[in-house]
N, C-alpha and C positions, 0 to 999 in steps of 0.2 A: 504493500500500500504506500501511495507515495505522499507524503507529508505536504504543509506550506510552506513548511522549513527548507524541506526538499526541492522544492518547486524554485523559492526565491534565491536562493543557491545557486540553481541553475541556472537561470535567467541573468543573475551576475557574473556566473560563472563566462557566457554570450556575449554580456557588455560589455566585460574588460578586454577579451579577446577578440572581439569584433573586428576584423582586420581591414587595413585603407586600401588590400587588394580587390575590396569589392566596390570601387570605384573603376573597376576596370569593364566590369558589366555595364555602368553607365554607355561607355565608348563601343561596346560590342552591340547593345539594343537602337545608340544613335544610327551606330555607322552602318547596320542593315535598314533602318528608316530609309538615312539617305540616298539608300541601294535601290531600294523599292520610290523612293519619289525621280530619283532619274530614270526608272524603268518603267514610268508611267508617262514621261515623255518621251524617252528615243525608243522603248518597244511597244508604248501604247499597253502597256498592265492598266488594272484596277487603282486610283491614285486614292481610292479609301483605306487600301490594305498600310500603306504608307502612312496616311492620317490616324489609324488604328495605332499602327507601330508606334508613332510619336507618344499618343495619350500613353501609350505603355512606356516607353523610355520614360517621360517626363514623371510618372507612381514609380517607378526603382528607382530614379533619383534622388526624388524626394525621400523617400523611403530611407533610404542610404545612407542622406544627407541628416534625417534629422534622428538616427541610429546614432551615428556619429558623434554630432552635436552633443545626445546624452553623453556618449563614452570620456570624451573630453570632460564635460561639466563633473562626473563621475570620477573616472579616471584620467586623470589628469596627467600623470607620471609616467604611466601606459601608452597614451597618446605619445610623449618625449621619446620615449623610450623605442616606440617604433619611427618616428620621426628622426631620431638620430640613428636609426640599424640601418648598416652601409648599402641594406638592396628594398628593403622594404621602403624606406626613404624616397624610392620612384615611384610611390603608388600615388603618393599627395599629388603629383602634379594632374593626375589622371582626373582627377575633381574640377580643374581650373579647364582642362581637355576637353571632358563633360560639356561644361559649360559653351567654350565653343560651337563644339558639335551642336548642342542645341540653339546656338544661334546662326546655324547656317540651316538646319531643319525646319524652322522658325520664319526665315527667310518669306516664303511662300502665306503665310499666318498673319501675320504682326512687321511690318517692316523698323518701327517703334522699339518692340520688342526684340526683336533681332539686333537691332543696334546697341539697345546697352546691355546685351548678353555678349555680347562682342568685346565691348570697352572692359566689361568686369571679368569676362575670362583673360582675356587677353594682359589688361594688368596683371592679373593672378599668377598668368605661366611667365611675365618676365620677371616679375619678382621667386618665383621657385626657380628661375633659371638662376637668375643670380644670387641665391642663398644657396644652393647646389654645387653652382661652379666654385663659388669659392668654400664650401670644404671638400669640396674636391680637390682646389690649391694649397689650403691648408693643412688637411688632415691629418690626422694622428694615429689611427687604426686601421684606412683600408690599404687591404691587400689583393692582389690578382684571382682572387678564388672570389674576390665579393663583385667583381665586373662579372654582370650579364647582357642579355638584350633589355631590359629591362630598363637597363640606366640611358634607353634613347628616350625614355617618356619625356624627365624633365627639361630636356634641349630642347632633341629633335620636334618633339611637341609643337615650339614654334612655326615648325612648315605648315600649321592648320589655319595659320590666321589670316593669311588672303583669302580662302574660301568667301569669306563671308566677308572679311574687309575690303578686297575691288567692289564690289556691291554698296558698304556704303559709301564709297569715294577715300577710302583711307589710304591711296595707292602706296606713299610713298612710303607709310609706316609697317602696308605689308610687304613691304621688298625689306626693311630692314627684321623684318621678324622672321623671311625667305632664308633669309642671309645667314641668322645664325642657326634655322636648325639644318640649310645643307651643309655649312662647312664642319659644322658638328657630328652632324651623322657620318661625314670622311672618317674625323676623328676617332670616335667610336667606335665605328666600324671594325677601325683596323686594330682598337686596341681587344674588342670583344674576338678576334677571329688569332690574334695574337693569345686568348686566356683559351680558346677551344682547341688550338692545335697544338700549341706547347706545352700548354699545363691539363691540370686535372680535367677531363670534362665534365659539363655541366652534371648536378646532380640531378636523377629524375624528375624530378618534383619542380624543377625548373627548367626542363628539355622543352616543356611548349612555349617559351618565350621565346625560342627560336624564328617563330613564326614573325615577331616584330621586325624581325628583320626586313618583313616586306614592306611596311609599312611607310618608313621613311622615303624610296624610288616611286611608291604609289601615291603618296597623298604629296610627294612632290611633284609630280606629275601634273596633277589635277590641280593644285596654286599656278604653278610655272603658265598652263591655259590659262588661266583666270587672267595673270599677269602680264600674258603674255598676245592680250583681246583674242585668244581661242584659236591662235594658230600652231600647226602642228607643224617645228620645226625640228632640225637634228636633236639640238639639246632634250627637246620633249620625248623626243624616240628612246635618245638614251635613258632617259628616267624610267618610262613605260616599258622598254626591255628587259634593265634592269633588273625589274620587281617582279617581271615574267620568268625569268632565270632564276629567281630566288624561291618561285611556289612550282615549278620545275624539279628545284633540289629538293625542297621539303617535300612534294609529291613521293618522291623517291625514297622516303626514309620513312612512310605512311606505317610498316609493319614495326617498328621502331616507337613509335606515337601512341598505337595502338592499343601496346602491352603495360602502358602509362596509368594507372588507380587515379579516383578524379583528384584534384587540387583546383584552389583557383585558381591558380596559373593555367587552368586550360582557357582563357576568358582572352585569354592571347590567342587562341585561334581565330576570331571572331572579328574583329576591325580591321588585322590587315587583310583578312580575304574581303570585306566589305569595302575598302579602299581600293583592291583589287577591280574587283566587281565593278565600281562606279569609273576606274580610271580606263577599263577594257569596254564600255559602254561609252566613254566620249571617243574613245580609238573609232568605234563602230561610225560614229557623229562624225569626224573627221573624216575618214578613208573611203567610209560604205562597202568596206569587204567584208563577204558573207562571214570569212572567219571569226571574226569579232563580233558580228551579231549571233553565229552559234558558241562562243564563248561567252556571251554576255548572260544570254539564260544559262548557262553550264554553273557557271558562278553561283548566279543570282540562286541558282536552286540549293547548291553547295555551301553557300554562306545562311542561309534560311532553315537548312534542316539543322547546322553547324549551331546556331543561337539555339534552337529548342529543344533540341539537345543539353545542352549546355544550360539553360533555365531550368529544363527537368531534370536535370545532375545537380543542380546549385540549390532548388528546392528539396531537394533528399536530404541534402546534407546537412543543410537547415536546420531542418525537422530532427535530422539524431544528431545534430552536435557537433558533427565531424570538423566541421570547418573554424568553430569555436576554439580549440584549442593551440596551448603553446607550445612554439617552436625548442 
């Protein structure tokens, strides 16, 4: 029989452990939205199924958001304590990412509201960039085993703010926010593929972060257009191929992925095949080769069963706890 005692235990037990990797869901539920609202203009889909999505991204946000907010007010220390751990410390920025994503989803809704969903994300991720960068310069404790894919959130993050920034006229502030997350993703890059082939490899539990890899050639892709008034030139091929060579490799290591128990780190698979998705659907807008528009629903189906999946995996775990506990 299970007590009050028992119960509120429990529930504390959730609170404290409540992790800021499920701010990563925010970005997986946006970035199939914005899958499905470009797939009701270049393939002519249902543009409800996408206004559906939205109402659902916007209830786990909040949801998330105001979890959260208890764990701080509550735990406090807890909050720090994952705030300052050298890989969990990427998830915060995924809040201010959120935020974007929702004001490029929004777009279409609220032009109002899109704007200073814009402004508040967008401060949010240059201030995480530069609290980031510099203990990163600073540090004291990290080591080559604490670099993953992971650590592109709080940079590379910035390649998202033209989306929605050419739109309200912020050109030149989205080329400087352009700026730092490609030359950072260089960086990164080579230092995350420097910690996989030299050193130890990733530990299971963080092998789907790999997937982010695709993220940064994909949603640079899709700014670079924005940026660049939607012409397809070399530079935009090499982004766009790029990202295609990268779910190429990861396709190929599919039996590897597979044999992986859930984590939230599978919530990484989820945005960059939906950045995927969106940037193989303006390819189709550009070129009008069949191959792109049979790839474009290949995606679209692949990134949609990929979230409900992953919903109905992140709800299980919920429900018994599994995700509540410490590292």
């Amino acid at each position: 029989m299970t007590t009050s005692t028992d119960t509120g235990s429990t529930q504390t037990a959730r609170l404290q452990h409540f992790p800021a990797a499920f701010f990563a869901m925010v970005m997986g539920t946006l970035g199939l939205t914005l899958a499905w609202q470009k797939s009701a203009h270049v393939l002519g889909l249902p543009i409800e199924i996408a206004q559906g999505l939205l109402i659902i991204s916007a209830c786990v946000f909040v949801t998330i958001v105001i979890s959260y907010l208890f764990k701080i007010f509550k735990y406090p220390q807890a909050v720090i304590a994952e705030f300052n751990h050298p890989i969990k410390m990427s998830f915060f920025p995924a809040f201010s990412i959120g935020i974007i994503l929702m004001s490029v989803a929004t777009l279409e809704v609220s032009q109002e509201l899109s704007r200073f969903l814009w402004i508040l994300g967008s401060s949010l991720q240059l201030i995480f960039t530069l609290n980031v960068l510099t203990r990163w310069i600073h540090h004291p404790h990290f080591k080559i085993a604490h670099s993953t894919p992971a650590w592109f959130i709080p940079v590379v993050g910035n390649i998202l703010v033209p989306i929605a920034g050419v739109e309200h006229g912020f050109y030149e502030v989205s080329w400087f926010f352009f700026s730092i997350g490609l030359i950072y993703w260089l960086v990164l890059k080579t230092l995350i593929f420097n910690r996989v082939i030299f050193h130890d490899p990733l530990p299971e539990k963080l092998l789907p972060t790999l997937f982010i890899l695709i993220a940064p050639p994909a949603v640079g892709f899709i700014s670079y257009m924005k940026l660049n008034n939607e012409v397809l030139d070399s530079f935009a091929r090499i982004l766009f191929y790029a990202a295609a060579f990268v779910v190429l490799l990861l396709i190929t290591q599919f039996a590897r992925f597979s044999r992986i128990g859930f984590f939230m780190s599978w919530w990484a698979y989820s945005f960059p095949l939906a950045a995927f998705t969106i940037a193989t659907q303006i390819m189709y807008v550009r070129t009008g080769a069949p191959v792109f528009s049979a790839l474009s629903y290949i995606m679209l189906a692949v990134v949609s069963a990929v979230v409900i999946l992953l919903l109905v995996k992140t709800a299980r775990a919920v429900l018994s706890g599994n995700v509540f506990q410490p590292d």
